[in-house]
N, C-alpha and C positions, 0 to 999 in steps of 0.2 A: 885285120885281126885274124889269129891263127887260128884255125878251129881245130878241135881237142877229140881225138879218136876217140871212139866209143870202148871203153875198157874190155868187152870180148874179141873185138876186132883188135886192140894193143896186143891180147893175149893168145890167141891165133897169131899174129904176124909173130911173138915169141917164138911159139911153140916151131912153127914153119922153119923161121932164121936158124934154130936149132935141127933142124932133120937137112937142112943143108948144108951147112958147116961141121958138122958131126956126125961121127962115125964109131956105132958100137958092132961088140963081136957078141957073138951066143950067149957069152956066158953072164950078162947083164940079162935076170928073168924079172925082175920089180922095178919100178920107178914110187918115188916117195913125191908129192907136193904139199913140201913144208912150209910153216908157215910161225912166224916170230912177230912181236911187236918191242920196236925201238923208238927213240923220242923222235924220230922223221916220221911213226905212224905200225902200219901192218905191212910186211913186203912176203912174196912167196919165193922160195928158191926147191930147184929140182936138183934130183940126186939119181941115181941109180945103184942097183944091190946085185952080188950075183947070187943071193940068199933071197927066199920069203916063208915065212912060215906064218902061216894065219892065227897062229894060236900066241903070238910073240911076235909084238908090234919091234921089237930090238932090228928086228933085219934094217926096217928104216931109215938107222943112223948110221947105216954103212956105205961109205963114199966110194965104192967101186968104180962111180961113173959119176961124172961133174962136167957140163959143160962149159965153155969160156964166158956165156952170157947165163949165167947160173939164177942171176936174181932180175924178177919181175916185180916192178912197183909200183903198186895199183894207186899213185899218184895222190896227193894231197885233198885237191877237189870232191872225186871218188869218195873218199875217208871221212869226211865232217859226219858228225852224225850217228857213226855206223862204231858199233863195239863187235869183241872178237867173236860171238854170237853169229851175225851179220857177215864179216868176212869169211867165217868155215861155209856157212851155207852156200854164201857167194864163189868161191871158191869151189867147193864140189861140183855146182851148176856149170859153172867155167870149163871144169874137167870132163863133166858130163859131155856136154855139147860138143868139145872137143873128141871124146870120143865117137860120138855120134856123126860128123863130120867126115866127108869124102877125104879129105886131109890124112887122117891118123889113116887110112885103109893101107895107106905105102908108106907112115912114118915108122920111123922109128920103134916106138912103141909099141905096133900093132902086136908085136909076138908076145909081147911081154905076158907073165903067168899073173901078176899083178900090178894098178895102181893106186896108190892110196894117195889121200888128203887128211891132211892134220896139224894142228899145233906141235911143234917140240915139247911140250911140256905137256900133251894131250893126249887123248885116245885118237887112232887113223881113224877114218872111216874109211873099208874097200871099194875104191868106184867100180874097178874092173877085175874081175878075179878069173883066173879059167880051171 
């Protein structure tokens, strides 16, 4: 029987697989962690802006930066239960941690002026702002 990764450890080895296959210039200052629900469930996809403006969640939707493994699927199992409530929180913590994490210190991200988590049809919330 397969045993099934613990959904922050899926989301770390994401994040990871992305700062090694990928490569941004300067002018990428925000990352967006979006987040939609489709009939497969809740999935997160990241993005990058070379815009942020705090006061104008709009930079968000600007795809200056898309990696090739864009979307994370916090898997079926994960999802019983849980409304989009549930996922943003979940999701923020996920971000959080990963900021907090020896990882982001030499990712990618670390320069970034901003990251946010949000629904597309949502308010962000700023995990990290400088």
């Amino acid at each position: 029987m397969q045993t099934v990764k613990p959904i922050y450890q899926r989301f770390h080895e994401w994040l990871n697989n992305i700062n090694k296959t990928e490569k941004i210039d300067n002018s990428i200052v925000a990352f967006n962690f979006g987040l939609f629900e489709s009939e497969e469930g809740f999935t997160m996809y990241l993005n990058g802006s070379k815009i942020f403006d705090k006061d104008d969640d709009d930079w968000a939707a600007n795809m200056d930066f898309e990696p090739k493994q864009k979307y994370f699927s916090f898997g079926t199992e994960f999802l019983k239960d849980k409304d989009w409530e549930d996922i943003l929180k979940y999701s923020q913590c996920l971000v959080q941690a990963y900021i907090a994490s020896e990882e982001f210190k030499t990712s990618i991200f670390a320069q970034a002026k901003a990251i946010a988590v949000g629904f597309d049809d949502g308010e962000l919330t700023i995990i990290k702002s400088q």
